[in-house]
N, C-alpha and C positions, 0 to 999 in steps of 0.2 A: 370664729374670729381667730386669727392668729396672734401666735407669740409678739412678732413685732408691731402688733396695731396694738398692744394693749400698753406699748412706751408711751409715753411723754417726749423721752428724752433719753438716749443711753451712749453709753464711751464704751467703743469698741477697742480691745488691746490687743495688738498684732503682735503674740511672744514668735512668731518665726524675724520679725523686723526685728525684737529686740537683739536675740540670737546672732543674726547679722550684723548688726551693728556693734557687738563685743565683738566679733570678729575683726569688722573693719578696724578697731580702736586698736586693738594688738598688732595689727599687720601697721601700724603708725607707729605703736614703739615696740618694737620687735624684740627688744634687750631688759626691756621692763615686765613687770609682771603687773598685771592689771585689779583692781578693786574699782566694781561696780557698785556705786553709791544705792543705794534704796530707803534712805530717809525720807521723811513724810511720805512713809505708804510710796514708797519710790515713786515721789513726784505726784504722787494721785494714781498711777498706775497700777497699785495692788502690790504689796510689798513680798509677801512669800511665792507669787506664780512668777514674778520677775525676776527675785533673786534664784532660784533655781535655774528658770531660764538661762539666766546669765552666768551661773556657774557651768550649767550643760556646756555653755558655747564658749568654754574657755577662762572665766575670769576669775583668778586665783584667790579674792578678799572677797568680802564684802564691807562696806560702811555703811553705819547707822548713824545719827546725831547725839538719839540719846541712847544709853542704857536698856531700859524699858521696850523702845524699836528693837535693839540686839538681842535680848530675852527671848524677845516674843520670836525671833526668827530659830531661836535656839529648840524655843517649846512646840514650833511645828517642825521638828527634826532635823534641821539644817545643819550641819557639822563646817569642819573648813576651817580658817583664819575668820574670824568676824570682828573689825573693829568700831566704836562707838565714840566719841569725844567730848560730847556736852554735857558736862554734871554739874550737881550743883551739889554742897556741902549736907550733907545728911543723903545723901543715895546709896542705889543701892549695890553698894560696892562688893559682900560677900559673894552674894548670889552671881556678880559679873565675875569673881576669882573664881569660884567654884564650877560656871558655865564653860571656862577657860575661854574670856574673850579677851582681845586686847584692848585695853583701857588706858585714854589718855591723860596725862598728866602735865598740867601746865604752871605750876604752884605748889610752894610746900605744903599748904592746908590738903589740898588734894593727896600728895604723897602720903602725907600723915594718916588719912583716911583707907585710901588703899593696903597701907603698909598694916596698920589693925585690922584689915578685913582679911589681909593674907593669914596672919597671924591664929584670928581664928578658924579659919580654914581649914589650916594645917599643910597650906599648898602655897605656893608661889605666887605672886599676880603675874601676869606677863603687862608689860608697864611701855609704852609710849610716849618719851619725851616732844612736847611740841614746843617749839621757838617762835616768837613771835620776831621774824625777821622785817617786818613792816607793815601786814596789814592794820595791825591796832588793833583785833580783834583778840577772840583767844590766844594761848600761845606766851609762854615767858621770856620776858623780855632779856636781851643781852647783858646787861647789867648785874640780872639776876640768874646769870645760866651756871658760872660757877658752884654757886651754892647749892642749885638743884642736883646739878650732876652728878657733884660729892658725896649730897643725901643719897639721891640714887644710887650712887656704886656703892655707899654703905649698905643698903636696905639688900643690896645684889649679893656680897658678902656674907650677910646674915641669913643668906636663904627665904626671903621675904619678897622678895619680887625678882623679874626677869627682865631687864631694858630690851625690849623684841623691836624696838623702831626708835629714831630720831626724824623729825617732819616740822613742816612748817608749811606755810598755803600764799599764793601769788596774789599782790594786790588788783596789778590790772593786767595780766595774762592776754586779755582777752581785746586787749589794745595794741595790734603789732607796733613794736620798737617803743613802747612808754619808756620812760627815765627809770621809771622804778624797776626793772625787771632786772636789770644786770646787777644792782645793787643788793637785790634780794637775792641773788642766789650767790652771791658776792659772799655775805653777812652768813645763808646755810651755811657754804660749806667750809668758812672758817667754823662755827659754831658745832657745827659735824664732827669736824678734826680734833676741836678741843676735849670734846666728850670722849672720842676716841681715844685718846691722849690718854684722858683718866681711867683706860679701863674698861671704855663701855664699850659691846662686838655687837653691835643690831644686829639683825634678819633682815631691816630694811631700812632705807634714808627715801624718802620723798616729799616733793614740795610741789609737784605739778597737779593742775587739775585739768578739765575739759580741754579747755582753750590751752593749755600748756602741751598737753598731751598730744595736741592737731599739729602746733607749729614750733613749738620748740624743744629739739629733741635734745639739747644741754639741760633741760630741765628735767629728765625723766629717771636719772637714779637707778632705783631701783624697782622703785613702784610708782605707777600712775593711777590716780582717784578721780574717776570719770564720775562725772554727773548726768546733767541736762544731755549730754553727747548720746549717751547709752539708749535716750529714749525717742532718737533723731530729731533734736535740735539742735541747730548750731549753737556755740556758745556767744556767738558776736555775728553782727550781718558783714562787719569789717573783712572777719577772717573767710566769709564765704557762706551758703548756702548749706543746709544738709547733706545733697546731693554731691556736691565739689569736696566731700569726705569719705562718700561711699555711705553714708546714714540715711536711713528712711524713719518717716514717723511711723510711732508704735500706737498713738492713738488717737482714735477717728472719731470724733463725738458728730453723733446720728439728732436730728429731730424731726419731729412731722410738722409738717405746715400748719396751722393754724387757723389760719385765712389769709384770703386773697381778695384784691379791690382794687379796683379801677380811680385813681383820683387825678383830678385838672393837669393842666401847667401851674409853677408858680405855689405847690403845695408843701408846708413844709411836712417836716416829719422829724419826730422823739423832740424830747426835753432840747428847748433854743431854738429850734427849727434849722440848727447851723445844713443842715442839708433841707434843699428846697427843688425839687423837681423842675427839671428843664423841657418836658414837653409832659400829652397823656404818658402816664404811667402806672404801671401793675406794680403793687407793692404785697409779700407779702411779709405775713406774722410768725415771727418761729419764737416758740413757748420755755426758752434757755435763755441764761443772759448770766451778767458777772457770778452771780452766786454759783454756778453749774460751771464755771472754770473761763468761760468765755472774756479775753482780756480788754479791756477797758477800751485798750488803745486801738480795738479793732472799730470803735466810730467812726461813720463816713466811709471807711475803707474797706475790710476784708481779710482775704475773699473769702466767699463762701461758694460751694459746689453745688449748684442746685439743680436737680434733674441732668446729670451729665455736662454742664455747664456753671462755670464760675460768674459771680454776679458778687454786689457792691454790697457791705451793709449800709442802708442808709439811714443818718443820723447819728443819737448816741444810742450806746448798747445801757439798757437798763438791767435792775440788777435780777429780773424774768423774763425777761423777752429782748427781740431786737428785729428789725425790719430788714427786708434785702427789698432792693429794686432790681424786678424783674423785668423791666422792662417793657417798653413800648408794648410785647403780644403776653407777655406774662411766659408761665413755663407749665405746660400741664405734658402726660404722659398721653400713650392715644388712646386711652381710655376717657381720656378728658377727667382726672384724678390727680388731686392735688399731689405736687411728690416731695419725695420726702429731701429735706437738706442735711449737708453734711459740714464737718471744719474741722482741720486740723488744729488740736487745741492742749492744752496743759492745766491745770489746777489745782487748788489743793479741795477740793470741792469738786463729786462729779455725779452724773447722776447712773443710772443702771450701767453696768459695765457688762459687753462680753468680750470675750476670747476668741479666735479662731478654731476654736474647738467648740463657739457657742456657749461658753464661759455666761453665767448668768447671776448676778448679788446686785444688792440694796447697797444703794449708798450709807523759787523758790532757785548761787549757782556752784556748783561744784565742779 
């Protein structure tokens, strides 16, 4: 029996596509320096063979979400700028000073935190101011950036921390010409200035991601923090196709058929029947479904690749399986052997994953 009959189900990760694909993103902002995101296990795609990858092919940062993500890239040897942004109040802030990552700070609780964890160190934090210029999410508010900044440039003085960046993130980027976008970078780069004003000399100011990074090059600074783009998908169907950016998907999720069956006209098929067959048709079984990454909204629709040819899911995708309509003659190989499907797909869930090199292990936008 071979290796690939004994799957279920496995996500192929194409690191030469990702490769490429930091590529195409630099030849986009040519004057910015790039940070390839790799939070959530970079998207589902395996967090330490990607971010290497992606540093191989050029990408100056990396980001993580939380802490704990940056660590863990630090303890499989990774070196470089690594920055992390999600904390929560009790983390673990020494060990992030000590790893020499950069750590954001959006809050004087935060500061405070960081500035004790320098302290015993005996080393500096390198410290990232984020502003929250509009999305309402992380990020301190204008109101409040005074105060921060001044703590900061004190903490900067006292040899306790390094302000290595000022940033902030686009609410809808990923919307050509929204209202908000001029406004937001409007609100940066006064907010930029003022910090500079007091003192502060970044290494870096950025507020672009993905979608910012494709189409608008007033948004790119210094640094651009590619997401969803890195691992070829677009960030919006608006802005265009994968392809219309020079991105390729980096992973192919593989399964074997299942079963195959012949049913009427007139038959429905999955939870509602909302798909109901228009003449004989070949339906088959493929044994993945939401839990294994596969998205929801691919019901009734698709595509899926099945034996050299793209075909419909039909119905809903349950959260183990999901049906493809093969059609009137079905799809068999000339062996007369069930074959096997494929889909381009993402999730934070996936099942056996390989590499192009045959990569083999056990088992979100920026």
């Amino acid at each position: 029996m071979t290796q690939e009959a004994l799957f279920r189900a496995r996500a192929e990760i194409d690191l030469a596509a990702l490769r490429a694909n930091v590529r195409a993103l630099r030849a986009r902002a040519p004057r910015a320096a790039l940070m390839a995101v790799v939070k959530s296990d970079a998207y589902g795609h395996g967090m330490v063979p990607c971010a290497r990858a992606a540093l191989a092919a050029g990408a100056e940062w990396l980001g993580t979400a939380t802490p704990e993500e940056a660590l863990a890239l630090r303890a499989a040897g990774i070196g470089g700028r690594v920055m992390c942004w999600l904390w929560t109040p009790g983390g673990p802030w020494r060990e992030a000073v000590e790893a020499d990552l950069d750590v954001s700070v959006s809050g004087m609780w935060a500061l405070r935190e960081v500035t004790r964890a320098a302290e015993k160190a005996g080393r500096a934090a390198r410290v990232q101011l984020k502003a929250d210029t509009g999305l309402g999410r992380n990020g301190c508010p204008p109101a409040g950036w005074a105060e921060l900044v001044a703590a900061a440039r004190a903490a900067e003085k006292a040899g306790t921390v390094r302000i290595t960046g000022l940033w902030s993130h686009l609410a809808c980027a990923d919307e050509p010409g929204h209202p908000s976008i001029a406004p937001q970078l409007s609100v940066f780069r006064d907010l930029v200035a003022y910090a500079e004003k007091e003192g502060a000399d970044p290494e870096v100011r950025h507020i672009a991601n993905s979608p910012a990074a494709l189409t608008l090059p007033e948004s790119h600074f210094d640094l651009v923090r590619t997401g969803v783009a890195v691992y070829g998908i677009s960030p919006s169907p608006e802005l265009g196709a994968p392809a219309d950016f020079g991105l390729r998907p980096v992973m192919t999720l593989r399964a074997s058929v299942a079963l195959v069956k012949r049913v009427p006209a007139g038959h429905g098929v999955s939870y509602g029947h909302h798909y109901v067959t228009g003449g004989e048709t070949t339906l088959g079984l493929v044994p993945v479904g939401y839990a294994d990454g596969i998205p929801r909204h691919a019901s009734g629709r698709g595509p899926v690749l099945v034996g050299g040819e793209w075909r419909r899911v039909a119905g809903r995708v349950a959260m183990d399986q999901f049906v493809v309509d093969l059609g009137p003659g079905g799809s068999r190989s000339r062996r007369g052997r069930r074959r096997c499907c494929s889909a381009r797909a993402t999730g934070v869930s996936r099942p056996h994953r390989t590499g192009r090199r045959r990569r083999t292990r056990s088992p979100t936008r920026s």
